[in-house]
MISE-998535 format. One record per residue (C-alpha): residue in three letters; x, y, z. Coordinates in steps of 0.001 Angstrom, whole numbers, padded with zeros to 6 digits, always signed. Each point is the difference from the previous one (the first is absolute). Example, Ala and Ser with C-alpha at 12.3 -4.5 7.8 and 13.67 -1.06 7.14 Angstrom:
2
ALA+012300-004500+007800 SER+001370+003440-000660 
END
This chain:
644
UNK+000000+000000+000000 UNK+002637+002570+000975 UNK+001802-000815-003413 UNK-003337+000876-002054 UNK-000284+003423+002379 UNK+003751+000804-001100 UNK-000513-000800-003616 UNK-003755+001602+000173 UNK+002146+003137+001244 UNK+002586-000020-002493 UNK-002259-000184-002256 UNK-001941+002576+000425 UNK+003388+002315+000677 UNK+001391-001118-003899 UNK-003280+001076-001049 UNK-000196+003293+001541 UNK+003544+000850-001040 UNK-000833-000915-003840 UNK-003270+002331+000468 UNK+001976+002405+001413 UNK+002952-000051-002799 UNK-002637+000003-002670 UNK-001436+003076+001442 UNK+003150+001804+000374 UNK+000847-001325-003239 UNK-002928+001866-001933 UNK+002060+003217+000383 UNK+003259+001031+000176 UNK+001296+003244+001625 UNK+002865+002432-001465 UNK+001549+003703-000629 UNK+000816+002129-002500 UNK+001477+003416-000191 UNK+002491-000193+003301 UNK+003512-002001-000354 UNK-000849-001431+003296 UNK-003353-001515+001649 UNK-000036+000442+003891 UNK-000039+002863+002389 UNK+003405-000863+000960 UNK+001510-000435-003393 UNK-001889+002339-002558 UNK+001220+003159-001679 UNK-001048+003687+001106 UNK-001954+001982-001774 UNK+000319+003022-001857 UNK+004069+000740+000587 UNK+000350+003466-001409 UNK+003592-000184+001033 UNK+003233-001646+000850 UNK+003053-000250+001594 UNK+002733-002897-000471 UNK+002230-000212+003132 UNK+004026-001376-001449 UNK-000606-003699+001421 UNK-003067-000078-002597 UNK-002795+000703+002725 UNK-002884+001902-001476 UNK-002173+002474+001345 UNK-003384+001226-001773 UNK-002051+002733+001207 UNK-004154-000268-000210 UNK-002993+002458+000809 UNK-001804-002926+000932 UNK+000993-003372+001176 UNK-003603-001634+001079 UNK+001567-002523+002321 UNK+004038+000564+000422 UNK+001441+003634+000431 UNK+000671+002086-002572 UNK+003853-000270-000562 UNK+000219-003483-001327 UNK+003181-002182+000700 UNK+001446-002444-002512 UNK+003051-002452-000228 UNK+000797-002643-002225 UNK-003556+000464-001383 UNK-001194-000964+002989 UNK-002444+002597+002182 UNK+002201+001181+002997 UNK-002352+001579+001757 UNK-001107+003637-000130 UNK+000060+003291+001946 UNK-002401+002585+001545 UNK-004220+000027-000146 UNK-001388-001147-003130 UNK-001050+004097-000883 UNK+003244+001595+001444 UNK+001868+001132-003073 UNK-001023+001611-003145 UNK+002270-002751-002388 UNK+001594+002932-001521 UNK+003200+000179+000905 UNK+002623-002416+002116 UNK+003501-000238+000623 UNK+002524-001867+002555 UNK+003265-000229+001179 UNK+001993-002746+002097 UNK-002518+000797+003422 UNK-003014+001478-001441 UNK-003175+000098-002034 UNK-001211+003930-001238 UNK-003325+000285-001528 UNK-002518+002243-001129 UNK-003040+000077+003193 UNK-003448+000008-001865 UNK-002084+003061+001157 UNK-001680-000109+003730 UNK-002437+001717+002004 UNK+002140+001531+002639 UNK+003797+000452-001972 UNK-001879+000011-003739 UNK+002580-000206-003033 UNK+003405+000671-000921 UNK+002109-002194+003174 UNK+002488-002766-000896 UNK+000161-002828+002856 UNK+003566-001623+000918 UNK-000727-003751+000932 UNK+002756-002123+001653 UNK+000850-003010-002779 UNK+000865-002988+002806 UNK-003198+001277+002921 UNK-002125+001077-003216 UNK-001297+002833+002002 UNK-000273+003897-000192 UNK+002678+001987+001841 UNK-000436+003313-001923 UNK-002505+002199-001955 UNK+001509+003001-002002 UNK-002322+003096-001439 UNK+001117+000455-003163 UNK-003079+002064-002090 UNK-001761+003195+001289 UNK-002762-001698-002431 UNK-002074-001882+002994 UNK-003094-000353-001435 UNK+000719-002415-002933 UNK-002976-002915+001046 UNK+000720-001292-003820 UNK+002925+000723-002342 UNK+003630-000980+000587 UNK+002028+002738+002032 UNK+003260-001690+001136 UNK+001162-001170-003695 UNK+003359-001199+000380 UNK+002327-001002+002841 UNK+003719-000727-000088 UNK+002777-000456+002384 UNK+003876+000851-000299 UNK+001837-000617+003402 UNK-001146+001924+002874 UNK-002499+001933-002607 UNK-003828-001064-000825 UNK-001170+001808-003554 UNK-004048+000920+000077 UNK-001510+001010-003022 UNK-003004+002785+001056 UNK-001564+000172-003019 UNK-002868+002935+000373 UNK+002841+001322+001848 UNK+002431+000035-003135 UNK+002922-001049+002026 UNK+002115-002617+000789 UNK+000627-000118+003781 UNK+002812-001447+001987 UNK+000183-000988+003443 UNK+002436-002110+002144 UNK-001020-003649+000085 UNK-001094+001432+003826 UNK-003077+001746-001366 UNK+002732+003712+000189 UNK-000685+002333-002978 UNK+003251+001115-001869 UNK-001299+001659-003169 UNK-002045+000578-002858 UNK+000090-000582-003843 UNK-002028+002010-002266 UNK-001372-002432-002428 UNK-003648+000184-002032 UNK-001964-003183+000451 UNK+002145-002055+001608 UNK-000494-003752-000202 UNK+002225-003315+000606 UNK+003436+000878+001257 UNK+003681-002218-000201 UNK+003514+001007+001275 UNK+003193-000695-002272 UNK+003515-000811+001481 UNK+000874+003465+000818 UNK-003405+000744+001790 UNK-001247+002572-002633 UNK-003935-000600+000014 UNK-001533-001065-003192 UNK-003692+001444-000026 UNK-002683-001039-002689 UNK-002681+002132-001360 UNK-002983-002574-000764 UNK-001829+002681-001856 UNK+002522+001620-002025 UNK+002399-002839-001463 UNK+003327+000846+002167 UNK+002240-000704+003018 UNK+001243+002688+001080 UNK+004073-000267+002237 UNK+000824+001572+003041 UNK+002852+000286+001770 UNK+000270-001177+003383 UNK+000061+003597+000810 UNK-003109+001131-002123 UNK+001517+001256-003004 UNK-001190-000951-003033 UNK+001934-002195-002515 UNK-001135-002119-002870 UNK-003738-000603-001417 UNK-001307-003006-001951 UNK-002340+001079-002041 UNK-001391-003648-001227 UNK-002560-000358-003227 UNK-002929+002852+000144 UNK-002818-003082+001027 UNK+002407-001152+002139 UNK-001298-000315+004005 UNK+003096-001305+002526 UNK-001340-001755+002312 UNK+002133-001377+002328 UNK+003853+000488+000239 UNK+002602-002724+001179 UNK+004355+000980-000317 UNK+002129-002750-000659 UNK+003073+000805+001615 UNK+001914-002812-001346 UNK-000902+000908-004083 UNK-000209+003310+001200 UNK-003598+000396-001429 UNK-003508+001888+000547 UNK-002410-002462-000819 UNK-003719+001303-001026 UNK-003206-001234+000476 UNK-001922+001696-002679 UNK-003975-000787+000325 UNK-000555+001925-003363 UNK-000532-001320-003218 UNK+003296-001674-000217 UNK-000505-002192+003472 UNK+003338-000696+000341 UNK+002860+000545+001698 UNK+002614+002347-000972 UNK+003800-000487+000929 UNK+002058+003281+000499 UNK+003612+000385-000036 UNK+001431+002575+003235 UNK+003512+000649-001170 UNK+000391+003170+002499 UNK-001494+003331+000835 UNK+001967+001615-003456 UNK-001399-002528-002038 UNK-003443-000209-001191 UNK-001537-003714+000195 UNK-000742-001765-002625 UNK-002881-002652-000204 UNK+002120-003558-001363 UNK-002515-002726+000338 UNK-003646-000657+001036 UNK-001595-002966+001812 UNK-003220-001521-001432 UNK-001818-000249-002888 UNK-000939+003689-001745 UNK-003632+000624+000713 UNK-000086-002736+003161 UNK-003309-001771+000017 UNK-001746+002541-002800 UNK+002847-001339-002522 UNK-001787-001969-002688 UNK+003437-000906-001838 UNK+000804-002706+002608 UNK-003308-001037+001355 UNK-003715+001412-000257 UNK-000676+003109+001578 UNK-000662-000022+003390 UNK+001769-003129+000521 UNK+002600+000118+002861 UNK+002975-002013+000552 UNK+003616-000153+001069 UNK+001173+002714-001384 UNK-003452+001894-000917 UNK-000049+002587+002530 UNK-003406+001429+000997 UNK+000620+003085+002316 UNK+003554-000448+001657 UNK-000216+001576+003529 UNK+003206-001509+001391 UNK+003339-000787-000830 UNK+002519-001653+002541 UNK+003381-002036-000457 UNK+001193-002503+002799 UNK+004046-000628+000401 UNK+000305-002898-002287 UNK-001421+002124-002647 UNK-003643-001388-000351 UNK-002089+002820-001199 UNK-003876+000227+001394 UNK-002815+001877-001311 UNK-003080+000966+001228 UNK-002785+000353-002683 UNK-003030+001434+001276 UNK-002769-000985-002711 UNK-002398+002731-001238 UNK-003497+000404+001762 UNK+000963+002898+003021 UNK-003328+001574+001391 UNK-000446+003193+001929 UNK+001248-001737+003397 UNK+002531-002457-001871 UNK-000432-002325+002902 UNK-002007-002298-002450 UNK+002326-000274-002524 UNK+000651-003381+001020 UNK+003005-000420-002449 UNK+003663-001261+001332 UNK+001687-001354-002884 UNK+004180-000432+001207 UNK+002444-001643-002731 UNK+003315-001262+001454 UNK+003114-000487-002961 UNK+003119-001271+000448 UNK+003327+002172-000727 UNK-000751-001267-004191 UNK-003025+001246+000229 UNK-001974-003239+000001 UNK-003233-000044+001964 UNK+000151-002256+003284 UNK-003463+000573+001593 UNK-003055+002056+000095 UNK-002074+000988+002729 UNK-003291+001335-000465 UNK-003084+001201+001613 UNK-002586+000857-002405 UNK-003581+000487+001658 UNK-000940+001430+003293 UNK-003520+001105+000231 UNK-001382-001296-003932 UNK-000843-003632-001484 UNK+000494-002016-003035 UNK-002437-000222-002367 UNK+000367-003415-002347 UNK+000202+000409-003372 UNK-002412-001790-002535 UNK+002455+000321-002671 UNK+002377-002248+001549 UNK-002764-001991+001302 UNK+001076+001202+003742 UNK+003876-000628-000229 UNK+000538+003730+000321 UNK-001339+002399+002510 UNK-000540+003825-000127 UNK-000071+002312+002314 UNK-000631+004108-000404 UNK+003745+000298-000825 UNK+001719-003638-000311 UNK-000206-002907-001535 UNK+000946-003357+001547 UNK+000424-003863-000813 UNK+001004-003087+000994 UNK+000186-001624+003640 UNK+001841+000109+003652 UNK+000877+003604-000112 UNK-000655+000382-004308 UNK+001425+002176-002047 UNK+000102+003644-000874 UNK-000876+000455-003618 UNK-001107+003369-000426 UNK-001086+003211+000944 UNK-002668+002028-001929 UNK+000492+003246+000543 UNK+001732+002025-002232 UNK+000742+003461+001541 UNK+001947+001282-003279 UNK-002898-000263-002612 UNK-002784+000754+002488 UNK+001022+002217+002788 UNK-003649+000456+001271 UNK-000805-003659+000255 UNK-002031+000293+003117 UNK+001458-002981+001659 UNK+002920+002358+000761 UNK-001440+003023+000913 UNK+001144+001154+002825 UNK-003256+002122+000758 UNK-002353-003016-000515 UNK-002222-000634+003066 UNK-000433-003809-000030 UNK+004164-000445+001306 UNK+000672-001895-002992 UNK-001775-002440-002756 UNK+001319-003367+000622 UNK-002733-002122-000034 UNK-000948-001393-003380 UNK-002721-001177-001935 UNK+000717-001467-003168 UNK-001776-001324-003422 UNK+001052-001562-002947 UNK-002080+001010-003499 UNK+001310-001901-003009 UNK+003711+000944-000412 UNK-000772+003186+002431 UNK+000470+000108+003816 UNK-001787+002801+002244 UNK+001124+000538+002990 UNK-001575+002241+002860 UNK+001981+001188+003465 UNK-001707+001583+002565 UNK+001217+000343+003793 UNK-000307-001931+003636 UNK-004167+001114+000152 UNK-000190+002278-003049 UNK-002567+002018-001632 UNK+001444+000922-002620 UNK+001179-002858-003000 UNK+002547+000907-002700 UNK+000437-001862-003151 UNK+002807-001260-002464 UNK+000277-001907-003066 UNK+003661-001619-001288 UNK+001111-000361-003660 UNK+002692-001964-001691 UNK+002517+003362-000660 UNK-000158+000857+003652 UNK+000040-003678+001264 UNK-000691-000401+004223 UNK-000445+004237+000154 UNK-003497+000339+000863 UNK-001354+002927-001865 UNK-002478+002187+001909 UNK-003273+000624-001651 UNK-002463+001586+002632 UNK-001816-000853+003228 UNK-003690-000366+001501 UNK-000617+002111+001097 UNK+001049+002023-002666 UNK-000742+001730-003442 UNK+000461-003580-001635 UNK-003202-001149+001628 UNK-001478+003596+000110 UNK-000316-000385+003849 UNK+001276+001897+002957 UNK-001459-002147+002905 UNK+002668-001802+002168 UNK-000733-003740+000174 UNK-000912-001248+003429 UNK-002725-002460-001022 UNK+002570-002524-001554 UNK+001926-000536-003191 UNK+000751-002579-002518 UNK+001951-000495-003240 UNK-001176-003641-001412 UNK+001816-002143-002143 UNK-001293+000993-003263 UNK+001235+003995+000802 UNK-004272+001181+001072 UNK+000221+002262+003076 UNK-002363-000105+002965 UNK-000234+002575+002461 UNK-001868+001600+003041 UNK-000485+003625-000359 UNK+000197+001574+003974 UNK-003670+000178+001445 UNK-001911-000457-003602 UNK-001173-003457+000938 UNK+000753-001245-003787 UNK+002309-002279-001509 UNK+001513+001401-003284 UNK+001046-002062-002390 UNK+002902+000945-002654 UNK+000154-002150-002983 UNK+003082-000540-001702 UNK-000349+001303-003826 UNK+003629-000744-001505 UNK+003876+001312-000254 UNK+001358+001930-002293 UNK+002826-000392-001925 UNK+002584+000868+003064 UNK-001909-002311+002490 UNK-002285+002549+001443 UNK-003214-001486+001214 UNK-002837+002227-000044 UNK-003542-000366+001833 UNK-003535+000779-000587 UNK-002440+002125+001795 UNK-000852-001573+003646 UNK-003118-002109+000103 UNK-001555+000139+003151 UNK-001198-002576+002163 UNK-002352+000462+003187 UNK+002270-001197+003046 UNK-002423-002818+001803 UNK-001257+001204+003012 UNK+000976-002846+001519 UNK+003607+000446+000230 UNK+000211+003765+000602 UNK+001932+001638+000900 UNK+002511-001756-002716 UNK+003883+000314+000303 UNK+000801-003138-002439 UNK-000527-001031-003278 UNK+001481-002825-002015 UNK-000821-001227-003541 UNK+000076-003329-001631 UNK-000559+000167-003320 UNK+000764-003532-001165 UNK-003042-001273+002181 UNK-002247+003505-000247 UNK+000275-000076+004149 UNK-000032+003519+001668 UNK+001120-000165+003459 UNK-000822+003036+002482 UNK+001399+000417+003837 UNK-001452+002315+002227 UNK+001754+002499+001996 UNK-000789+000337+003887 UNK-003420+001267+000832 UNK-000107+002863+001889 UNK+003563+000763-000545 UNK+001669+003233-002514 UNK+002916-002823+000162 UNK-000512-000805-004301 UNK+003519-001566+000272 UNK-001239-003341+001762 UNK-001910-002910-000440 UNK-003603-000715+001895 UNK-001480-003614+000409 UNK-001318-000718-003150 UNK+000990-000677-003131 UNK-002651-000492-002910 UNK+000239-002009-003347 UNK-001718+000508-003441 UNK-000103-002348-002278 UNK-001007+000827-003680 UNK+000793+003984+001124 UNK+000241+001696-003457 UNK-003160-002948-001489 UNK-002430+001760+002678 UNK+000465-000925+003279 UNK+001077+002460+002261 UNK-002531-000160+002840 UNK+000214-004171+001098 UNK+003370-000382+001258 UNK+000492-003910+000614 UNK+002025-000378+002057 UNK+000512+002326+002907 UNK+003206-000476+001952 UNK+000126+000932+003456 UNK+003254+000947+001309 UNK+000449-001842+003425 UNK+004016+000899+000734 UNK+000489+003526+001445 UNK+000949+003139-002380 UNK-000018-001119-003190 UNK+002028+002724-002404 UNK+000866-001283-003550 UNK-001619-002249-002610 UNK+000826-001607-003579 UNK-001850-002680-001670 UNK+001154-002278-002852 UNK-001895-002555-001901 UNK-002635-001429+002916 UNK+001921+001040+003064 UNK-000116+003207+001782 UNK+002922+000637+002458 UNK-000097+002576+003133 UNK+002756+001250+002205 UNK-000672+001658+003164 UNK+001802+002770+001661 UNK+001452+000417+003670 UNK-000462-003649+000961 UNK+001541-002537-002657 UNK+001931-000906-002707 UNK-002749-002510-001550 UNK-001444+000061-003171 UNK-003333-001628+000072 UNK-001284-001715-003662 UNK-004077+000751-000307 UNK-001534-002567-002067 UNK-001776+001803-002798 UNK-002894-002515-000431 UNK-000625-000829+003300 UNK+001328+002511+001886 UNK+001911-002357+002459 UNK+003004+000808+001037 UNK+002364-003013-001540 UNK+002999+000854+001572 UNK+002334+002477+001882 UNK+003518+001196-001324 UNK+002028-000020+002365 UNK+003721-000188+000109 UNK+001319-003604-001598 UNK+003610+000858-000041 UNK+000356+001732+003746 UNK+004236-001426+000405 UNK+000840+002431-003174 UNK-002971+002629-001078 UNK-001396+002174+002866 UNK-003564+001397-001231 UNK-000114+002946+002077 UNK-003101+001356+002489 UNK-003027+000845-002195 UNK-000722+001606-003344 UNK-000313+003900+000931 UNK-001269+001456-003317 UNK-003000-000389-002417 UNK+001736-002009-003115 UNK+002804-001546+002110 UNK-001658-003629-001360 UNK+000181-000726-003270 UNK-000699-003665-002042 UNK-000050-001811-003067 UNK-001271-003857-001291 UNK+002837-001121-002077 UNK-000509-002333-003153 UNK+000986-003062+002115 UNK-002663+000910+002417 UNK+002365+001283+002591 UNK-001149+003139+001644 UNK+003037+002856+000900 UNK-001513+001904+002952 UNK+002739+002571+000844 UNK+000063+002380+003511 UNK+001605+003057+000846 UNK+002245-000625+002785 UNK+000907+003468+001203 UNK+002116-001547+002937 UNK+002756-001667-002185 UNK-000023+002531-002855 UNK-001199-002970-002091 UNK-002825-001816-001983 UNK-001392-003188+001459 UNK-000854-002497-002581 UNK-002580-002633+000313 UNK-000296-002667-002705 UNK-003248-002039+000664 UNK-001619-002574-001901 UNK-003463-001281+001294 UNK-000396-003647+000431 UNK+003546-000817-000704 
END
């Protein structure tokens, strides 16, 4: 008897465990967009800066760090660690000698803007704060702009101050150096200070005195960026974020001698070349926007690439792209950082194998891989997406359809009312071309959206005018010859009583289902989700007062949905990381993403914007349900296939 109770038992136990591996087994869990996976391994966001200690240690500076503080620590492209609060320094400007950290503070209630903090490199802690700009009130834009040391000496760029200030290491002014606009700052050999002039093309030499001494004036589009001298080659090397994206190599040959530029780094044009690779593409040595340049003893050169897509706070960039090369010039590693608070939308073209956010585009698995940016900041300077005077903090969440050969794609921000649109062509490759938002004179509208917003997959647009109560529906009428979509007049649609007030709307068009979320009764909160969720089917043949079914939301705070072929997914804000899937037909609730991979992909806390969730039935029936995961500055991506 107690043989058949032990066998009865084990039994039983090699049954549950094959249950339970099948059902972890229907999904799998993984990342894009970050090098690294965990909280204790991934990349910071957003480095705007860098400095390369000689023994190869890096040090990047952030305006926002969600979950790590805002000077980032790497060695051996490993994460070291990191220094200060997580909104502590602007990211504009940082520098270091054998003891200590300097960096640019970011603006605060009680000291404002314009102070450089002095952190101890082995305690990581703050020992000194130095005043360097009578400009206080800076709650934005970049004040402290470039930051050097020489010895005893720290160099401050004040740039509404036009001057570059020097103080002792010890926070003791010496002097001043009238400069216009200063920006990044390096010292040669012989300590004369080697200014650059972002705005107009040159870098400017002083002597260690102040006097002035030799000016590089580079091409007229030119833009230096960041400054690094080699004082073994005796070179100024120069970050130039214009149209060239390169790096420019100056020869120093003395204060009598003007320098002369022998070499550049990089490909001509970096990543908006379209002789080596298709625009927009980046790569080793297609620079995006170099923001730091740093050499370690053994002659490895780094640089810090900080990919376009800067908003009015830049602390949502989200972009940390670091190349390492050896002493040939030969890329070693990357390390990269691509998303912070913006998701991945998968693309139909590819049939899911690429993701795009507002700015980026992503593929592959366990980290993936960088393949492009779409802006283009040369040929279209007002692309909203990097307007610095744009309201939303930035456009990186996506939405994404696939007409024919044409691809639209739409970017909009964390809860936005307001949706801007692009279209791509062959000549101009990844660059997504802006064409117009909603609202907008494209759709002859100038009410915000707040009642929900959808792009479906054959390029219609659905959207919730604030406080009309209607549904408008945008049909998709053609491109022309450069890829521009255009769209008819809005056809409206009375919202069903039923689910007001609305704050989401998604379209399938493959299956005619309309599906409608409402917002929380009661509440002027149109950002969030309610408790129910109602589903059309046959939407555009008629039926738009029966929904069948009705989901009722049961988990607390539900903030972001997506629906794909029969499955509806919701992510919930403040409380968990899960990803519930909705069945479409019966409205069950089939199954819970949660995290199937926990030993090498952390999925952060919650989704904490509108379109964080986004999803897509592949050919092979596998659905791609993909999260933004704010906390690791990454994309979590879910691969699911029901039944398997």
């Amino acid at each position: 008897m107690l043989k058949k109770c032990i066998r009865a038992v084990l039994t039983a136990a090699v049954l549950i465990a094959a249950i339970t591996s099948e059902s972890q087994a229907q999904y799998t869990t993984d990342w894009v967009a970050n090098t690294y996976g965990t909280s204790s391994t991934y990349v910071g966001n957003g480095a705007r800066s860098m400095w390369v200690a000689p023994e190869g240690i890096i040090y990047t500076a952030s305006l926002w760090d969600e979950n790590e503080g805002g000077v980032a620590i790497y060695g051996n492209r490993q994460n070291m660690g990191s220094i200060g609060l997580h909104n502590e320094f602007q990211g504009s400007a940082i520098t270091g000698n054998a003891t200590s950290i300097f960096a640019a503070l970011q603006y605060d209630r009680t000291n404002g803007s314009g102070w450089v903090g002095r952190y101890n490199r082995t305690t990581k802690t703050r020992d000194l704060a130095i005043s360097v700009s009578a400009t206080t009130t800076q709650t934005r834009g970049d004040v402290i702009t470039g930051l050097a040391t020489s010895g005893s000496l720290l160099y401050a760029s004040d740039f509404p101050g036009n001057r570059v200030r020097v103080y002792s290491t010890d926070g003791v002014w010496q002097t001043d150096i009238n400069v216009a606009g200063p920006g990044a700052l390096a010292l040669d050999s012989a300590g004369n200070v080697w200014v650059a002039q972002e705005n107009a093309g040159t870098i400017v030499e002083f002597s260690p005195s102040g006097a002035a001494l030799n000016t590089i004036q580079m091409p007229a589009t030119s833009r230096p960026s960041a400054l690094y001298f080699d004082s073994t080659a005796g070179q100024l090397l120069v970050g130039d974020e214009g149209p060239d994206m390169n790096i420019k190599i100056y020869q120093i040959a003395g204060v009598s001698t003007q320098p002369t530029q022998v070499g550049t780094f990089g490909i001509q044009g970096g990543y908006l070349d379209t002789t080596t690779g298709i625009k927009g593409q980046v790569g080793d040595k297609r620079f995006t926007r170099v923001a730091g340049i740093g050499k370690d003893f053994a002659g490895n050169l780094y640089v810090l690439n900080n990919p376009w897509g800067g908003t009015w706070d830049l602390g949502r960039n989200g972009n940390t792209d670091i190349h390492a090369y050896d002493s040939l010039g030969i890329l070693r590693w990357k390390l990269q950082a691509l998303n912070f608070e913006g998701n991945g939308a998968p693309d139909p073209a590819t049939d899911g194998a690429y993701f795009y956010g507002g700015f980026n585009v992503y593929t592959g698995t366990a980290g993936g891989t960088f393949v492009a940016n779409t802006v283009d900041p040369i040929d279209y300077p007002s692309d909203p997406r990097i307007d610095m005077n744009d309201t939303q903090r930035g456009q990186h969440f996506a939405q994404i359809a696939t007409v024919g050969a044409n691809r639209i794609l739409v970017a909009a921000g964390q809860n936005p009312g307001i949706f801007y649109f692009f279209h791509f062509n062959a000549a101009n490759g990844y660059i997504a071309i802006p064409d117009g938002s909603l609202p907008g004179t494209a759709f002859n509208s100038t009410t915000l959206i707040t009642g929900g917003f959808c792009l479906d997959s054959n390029g219609n647009v659905w959207a919730g005018p604030d406080r009309t109560n209607m549904i408008y529906y945008y049909p998709l009428t053609g491109f022309d010859a450069n890829g521009k979509p255009s769209w008819g007049a809005g056809i409206a649609y009375a919202t069903p009583r039923s689910i007001l007030p609305l704050t989401g709307i998604i379209y399938l068009p493959e299956s005619d289902t309309m599906i409608l979320a409402q917002g929380i009764v009661g509440s002027t909160d149109w950002t969030s989700i309610g408790t129910r969720v109602e589903v059309y089917h046959g939407w555009l043949a008629g039926n738009q007062s029966s929904p069948n079914p009705v989901i009722n939301l049961t988990s607390a705070n539900p903030k972001s949905i997506t629906a794909a072929g029969n499955y509806l997914f919701v992510g919930y804000v403040h409380t968990v990381p899960n990803i519930d899937a909705f069945n479409l037909s019966t409205g069950n609730l089939d199954t819970t993403l949660i995290n199937a991979n926990p030993t090498t992909v952390d999925v952060g806390s919650d989704v904490d914007s509108m379109y964080g969730l986004r999803s897509y039935l592949r050919s092979t029936g596998e659905y791609v349900v993909t999260k933004d995961n704010y906390n690791e500055s990454s994309i979590i991506v879910h691969r699911w296939t029901p039944g398997s």
